[in-house]
N, C-alpha and C positions, 0 to 999 in steps of 0.2 A: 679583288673583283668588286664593282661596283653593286648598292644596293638599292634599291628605290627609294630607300629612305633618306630622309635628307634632313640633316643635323647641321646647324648652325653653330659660331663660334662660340658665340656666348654662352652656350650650355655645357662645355667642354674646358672653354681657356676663362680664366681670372689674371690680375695684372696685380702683382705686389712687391717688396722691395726687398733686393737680398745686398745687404750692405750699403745700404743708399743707395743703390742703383734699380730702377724699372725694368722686374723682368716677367716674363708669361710665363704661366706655368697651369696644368691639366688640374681639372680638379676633380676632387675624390668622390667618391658614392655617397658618401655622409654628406658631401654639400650641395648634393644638386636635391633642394627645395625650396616649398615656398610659391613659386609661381604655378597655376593649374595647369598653361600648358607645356611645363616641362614636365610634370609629372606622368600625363598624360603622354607623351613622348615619351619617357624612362618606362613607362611601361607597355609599351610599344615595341621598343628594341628590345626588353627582357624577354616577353612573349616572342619574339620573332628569335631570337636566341636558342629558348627552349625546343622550339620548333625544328628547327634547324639538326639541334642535338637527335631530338628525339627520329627525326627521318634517317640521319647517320646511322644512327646504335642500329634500327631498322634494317637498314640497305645490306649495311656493313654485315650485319648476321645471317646476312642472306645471301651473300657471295656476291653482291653486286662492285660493280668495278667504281671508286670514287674519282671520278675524275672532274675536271673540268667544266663539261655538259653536265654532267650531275648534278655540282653545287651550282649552275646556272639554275636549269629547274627545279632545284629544291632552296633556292632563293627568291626563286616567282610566286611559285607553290604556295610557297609560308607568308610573302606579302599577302598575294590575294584572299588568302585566309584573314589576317590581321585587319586588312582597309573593306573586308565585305565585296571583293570583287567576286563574279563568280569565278570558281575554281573548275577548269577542266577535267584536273589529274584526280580521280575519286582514290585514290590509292591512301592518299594522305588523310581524306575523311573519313577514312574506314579504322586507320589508325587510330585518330582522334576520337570514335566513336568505344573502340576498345579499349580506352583506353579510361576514359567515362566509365562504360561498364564496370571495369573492374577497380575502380573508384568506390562506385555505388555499392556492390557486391562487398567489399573491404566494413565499407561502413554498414550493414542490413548483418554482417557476424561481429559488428559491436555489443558486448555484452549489455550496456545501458540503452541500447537503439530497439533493446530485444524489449525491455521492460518498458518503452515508450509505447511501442509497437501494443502491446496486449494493453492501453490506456482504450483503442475504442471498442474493446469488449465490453469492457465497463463502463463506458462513457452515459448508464441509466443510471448507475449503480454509485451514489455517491461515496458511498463509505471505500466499496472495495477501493475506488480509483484512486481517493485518500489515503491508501493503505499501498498500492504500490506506485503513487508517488514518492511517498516517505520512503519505500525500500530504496526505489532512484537516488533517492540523496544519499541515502547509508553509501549502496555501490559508490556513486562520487567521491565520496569521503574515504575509504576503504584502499580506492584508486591512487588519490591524490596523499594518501600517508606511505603508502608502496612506491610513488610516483611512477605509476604505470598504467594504459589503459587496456583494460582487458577483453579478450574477444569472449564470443560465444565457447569456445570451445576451452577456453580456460578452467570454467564451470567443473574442476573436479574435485575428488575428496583431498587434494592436497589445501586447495582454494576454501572449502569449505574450513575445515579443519584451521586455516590459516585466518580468517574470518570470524570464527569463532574465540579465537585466543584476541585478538584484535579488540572485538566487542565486549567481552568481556572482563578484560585484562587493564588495557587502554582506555577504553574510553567507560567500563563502568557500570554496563548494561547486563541485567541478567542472562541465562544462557537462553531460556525460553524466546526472549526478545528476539536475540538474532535468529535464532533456529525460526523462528516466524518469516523473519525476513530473506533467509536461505531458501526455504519453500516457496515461497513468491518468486525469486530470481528461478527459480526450477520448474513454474508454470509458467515465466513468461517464457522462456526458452521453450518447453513443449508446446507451447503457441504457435512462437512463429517455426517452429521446426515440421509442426505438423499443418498449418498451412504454406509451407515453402513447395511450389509447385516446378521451381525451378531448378531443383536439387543446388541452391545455393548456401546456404546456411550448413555450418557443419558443427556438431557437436561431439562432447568427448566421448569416448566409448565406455567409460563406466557411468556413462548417464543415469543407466536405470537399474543401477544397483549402489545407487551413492549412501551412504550412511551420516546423518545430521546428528546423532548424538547416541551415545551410549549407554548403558548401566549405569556404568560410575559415573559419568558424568550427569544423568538427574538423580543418583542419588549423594551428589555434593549442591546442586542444583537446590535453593531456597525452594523450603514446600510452600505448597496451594495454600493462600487464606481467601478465603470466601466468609466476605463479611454480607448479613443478610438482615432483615426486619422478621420477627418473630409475632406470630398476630399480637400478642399486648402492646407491643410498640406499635404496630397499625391502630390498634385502638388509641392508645393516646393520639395519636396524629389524624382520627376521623373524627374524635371529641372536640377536637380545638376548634377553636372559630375563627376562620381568615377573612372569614368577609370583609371587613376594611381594608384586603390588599389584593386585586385581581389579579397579580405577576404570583402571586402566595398561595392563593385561593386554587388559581390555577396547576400549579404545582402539587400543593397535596391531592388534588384531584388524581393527577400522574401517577401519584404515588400510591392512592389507591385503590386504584382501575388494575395500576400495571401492576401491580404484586399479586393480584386477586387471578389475571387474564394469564402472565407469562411472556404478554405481549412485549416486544421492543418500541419504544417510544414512535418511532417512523411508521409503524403499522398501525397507528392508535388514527388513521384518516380510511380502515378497512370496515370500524366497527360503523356501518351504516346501512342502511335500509335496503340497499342494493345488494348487500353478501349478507342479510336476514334470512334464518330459514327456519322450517318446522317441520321436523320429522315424523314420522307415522303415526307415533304414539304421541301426540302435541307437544314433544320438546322443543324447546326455541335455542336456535343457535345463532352462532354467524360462523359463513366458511369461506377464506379465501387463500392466496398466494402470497406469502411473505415476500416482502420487498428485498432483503437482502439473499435470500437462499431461495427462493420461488417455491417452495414447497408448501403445499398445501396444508392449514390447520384448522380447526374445528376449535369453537370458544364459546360452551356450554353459558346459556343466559340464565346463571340458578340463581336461586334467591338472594345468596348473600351480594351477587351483580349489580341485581335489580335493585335490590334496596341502596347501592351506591351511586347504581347513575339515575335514580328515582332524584335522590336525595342532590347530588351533584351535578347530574349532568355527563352528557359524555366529554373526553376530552376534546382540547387542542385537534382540530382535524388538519392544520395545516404543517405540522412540523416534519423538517427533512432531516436528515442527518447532519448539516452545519449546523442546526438549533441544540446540540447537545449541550453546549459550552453555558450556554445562559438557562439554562432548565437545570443545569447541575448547580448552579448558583441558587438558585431561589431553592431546587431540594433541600440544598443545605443548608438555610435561613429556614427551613419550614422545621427539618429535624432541631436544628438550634433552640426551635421557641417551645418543643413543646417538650425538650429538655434531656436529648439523647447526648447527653456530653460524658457519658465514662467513658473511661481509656477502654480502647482496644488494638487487638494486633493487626495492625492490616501495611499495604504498599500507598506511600502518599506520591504524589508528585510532586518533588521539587526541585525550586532554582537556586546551582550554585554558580559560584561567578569563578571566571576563569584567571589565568596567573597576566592574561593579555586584557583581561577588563572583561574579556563576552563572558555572558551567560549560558550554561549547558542544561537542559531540564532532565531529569532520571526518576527512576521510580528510589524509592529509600523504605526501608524496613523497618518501620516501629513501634513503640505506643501511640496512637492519636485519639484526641475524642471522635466518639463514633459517627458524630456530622458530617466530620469533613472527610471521612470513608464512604457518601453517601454519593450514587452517581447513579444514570438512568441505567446501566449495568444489574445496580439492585435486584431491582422489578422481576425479571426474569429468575436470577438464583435464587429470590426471596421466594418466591411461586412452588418454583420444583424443591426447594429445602423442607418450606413449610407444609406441602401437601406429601412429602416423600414417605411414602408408611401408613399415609393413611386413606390415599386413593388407590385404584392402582395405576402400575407402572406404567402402562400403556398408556392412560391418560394423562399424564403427565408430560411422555413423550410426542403423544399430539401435539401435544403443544408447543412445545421448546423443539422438537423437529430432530432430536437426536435418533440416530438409527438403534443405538444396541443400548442395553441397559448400563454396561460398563461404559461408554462415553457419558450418560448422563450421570453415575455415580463421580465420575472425576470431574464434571463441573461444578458439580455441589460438593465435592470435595466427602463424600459420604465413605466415616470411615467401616470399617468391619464392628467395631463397638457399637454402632449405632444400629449397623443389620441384625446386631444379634439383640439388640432392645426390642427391635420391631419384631422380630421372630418369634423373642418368647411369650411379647405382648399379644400380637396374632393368635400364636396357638394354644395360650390360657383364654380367650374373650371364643374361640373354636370351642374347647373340650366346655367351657361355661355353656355357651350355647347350645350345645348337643345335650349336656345333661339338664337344661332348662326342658327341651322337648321330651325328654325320655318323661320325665316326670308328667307333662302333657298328657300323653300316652298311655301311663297309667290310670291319670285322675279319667281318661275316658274307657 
């Protein structure tokens, strides 16, 4: 049966020699290119093809008789589809409409569509967004070592578990790392799951009972170092004189605003006149909303403050979260001069080179001198390390924004030897105290 399409010889027959002799002969799929509109043509009849198929499997499942008249109008059908004629028959755009949809729907329970998808939550938020792009590429890679792409609902403890030996094993990465990056894949999922208004997204059923890691597993897991500045090293580093470098100058400024506040570097454009305040009793604060967890904190304006940004100045008001990278550098040129170079234990960042030539970055476990352990990280565990025992706890937590006492002991990594320093030191400086007054008491 004839088709509207009309195909010339030239795109079909070549002329070549079999034995010395001129003869015609069809040619193959592999060699029809090169000219725009033969291509344009080849995909013309491939589309009108699929067409065609796809009304069959159709018809066919539906008891319809294939005869004749059939493939007449399901050969008009699928032209005027093709050439933008209008189409009478809606039967076929209804098809092709379903057919979309469940395209679209395939792709919305793509496991990495789910983690693209939870990007314009955070689209203020530079760090998180930072944070689960990088997971995006773990999944990619993750995919592409399984050679598999995986949907939402894949997302179970076999996945996890299989992820974790991956990351760990293979490529090198602490367990902490990946188990960071398993949490992130388990909020973008609750994302789009729980705005899926369409009951389209489907997830596994032991979604909300998954388990990322075990006993044994953190306690084979490398411990916590929490490397910190202890106020003698802040002293040296507010003795020193940078004035002759304003990238330096600048920096120890950071350095000791934000070990003194708790602050995170990106909040240090909060301390200003507009979140200034003065409480009943004439204390001077500042209060506002952290930029990375919006929670509200309070940053007592006490003397030893004052006398720093007397002396200094406030910071940097303008730095974001990409300004990390170069403020860690000059920290570390600041720590450098004024002579923090003994070894200590901490995680460095380093680049080893791969058996193909690339470079892989990892964190590594060793001695370093304690400069190049220096990151805008510091600030904050330097804060709650160095004031931990001798303020209280609540204040502390103000500030770092920690909910329970036990999440702030395990970011300062505070062991039970150090509680029982503070405890017995507290309650000899109590029982001294109390028998200071008693004596009081009597002299009166």
């Amino acid at each position: 049966m004839r088709t509207p399409f009309v195909s010339e010889k030239r795109y079909w027959i070549y002329k070549t020699n079999k034995k010395g002799k001129p003869v015609k002969s069809h040619k193959k799929i592999e060699m029809l290119s090169g000219d725009a509109n033969l291509k344009a043509h080849k995909t013309k009849l491939l589309e009108f093809k699929e067409r065609l198929i796809l009304l069959f499997e159709k018809d066919s499942a539906n008891g319809t008789v294939i005869s004749k008249d059939w493939l007449k109008q399901a050969i008009n059908d699928s032209h005027s589809v093709i050439e933008g004629v209008k189409n009478t028959n809606t039967e076929y755009q209804k098809i092709l409409k379903q057919q979309e949809l469940l395209e679209l729907n395939l792709k919305r329970n793509l496991l990495k569509e789910a983690i693209t998808t939870i990007y314009s939550k955070y689209a203020s938020n530079e760090g998180e967004l930072k944070k689960f792009k990088t997971t995006f590429c773990w999944i990619e890679k993750f995919e592409k070592y399984n050679s598999k792409i995986y949907n939402i609902s894949d997302f179970n403890q076999q996945f996890i578990d299989s992820f974790k030996s991956w990351a760990t094993i293979d490529e090198g990465y602490r367990l902490s790392t990946a188990i960071n990056h398993l949490k992130r894949t388990k909020r973008a999922i609750e994302y789009v799951y729980f705005n899926d208004t369409e009951d389209i997204i489907k997830v596994h059923k032991q979604l909300s009972n998954l388990k990322f890691t075990s006993s044994n597993e953190l306690e084979k897991d490398l411990e916590k170092i929490v490397v910190t500045l202890n106020f003698n090293e802040l002293d040296k580093i507010e003795q020193f004189d940078f004035s002759y470098n304003n990238s330096l100058q600048e920096a120890q400024k950071c350095i000791l605003i934000g070990c003194e506040t708790g602050l995170r570097f990106s909040d240090f454009n909060k301390l200003n006149e507009s979140n200034y305040k003065r409480s009943i009793d004439g204390i001077e604060y500042w209060e506002f909303k952290t930029s990375k967890t919006k929670k509200w904190v309070q940053i007592t304006n006490s003397d030893r403050l004052k006398y720093l940004t007397n002396k200094y100045g406030l910071p940097n008001t303008s730095y974001s979260e990409n300004d990390d990278i170069s403020l860690n550098r000059q920290i570390k040129r600041v720590c450098l001069k004024v002579g923090l170079k003994g070894l200590v234990k901490g995680d460095l960042t380093i680049s080893e080179k791969l058996e193909d030539g690339n470079y892989k970055k990892r964190l590594v476990r060793g001695l370093y001198p304690k400069y190049k352990l220096m990151t805008t990280r510091t600030f904050r565990r330097s804060f709650a390390t160095n004031y931990y025992g001798k303020i209280p706890i609540s204040d502390i937590m103000r500030v770092t924004g920690h909910a329970t006492e036990r999440m702030l002991r395990n970011y300062i990594n505070a062991t039970d030897d150090k509680n029982i320093s503070i405890a017995y030191k507290n309650i000899n400086e109590f029982h001294k105290k109390r028998q200071e007054e008693i004596k009081l008491k009597k002299v009166d």
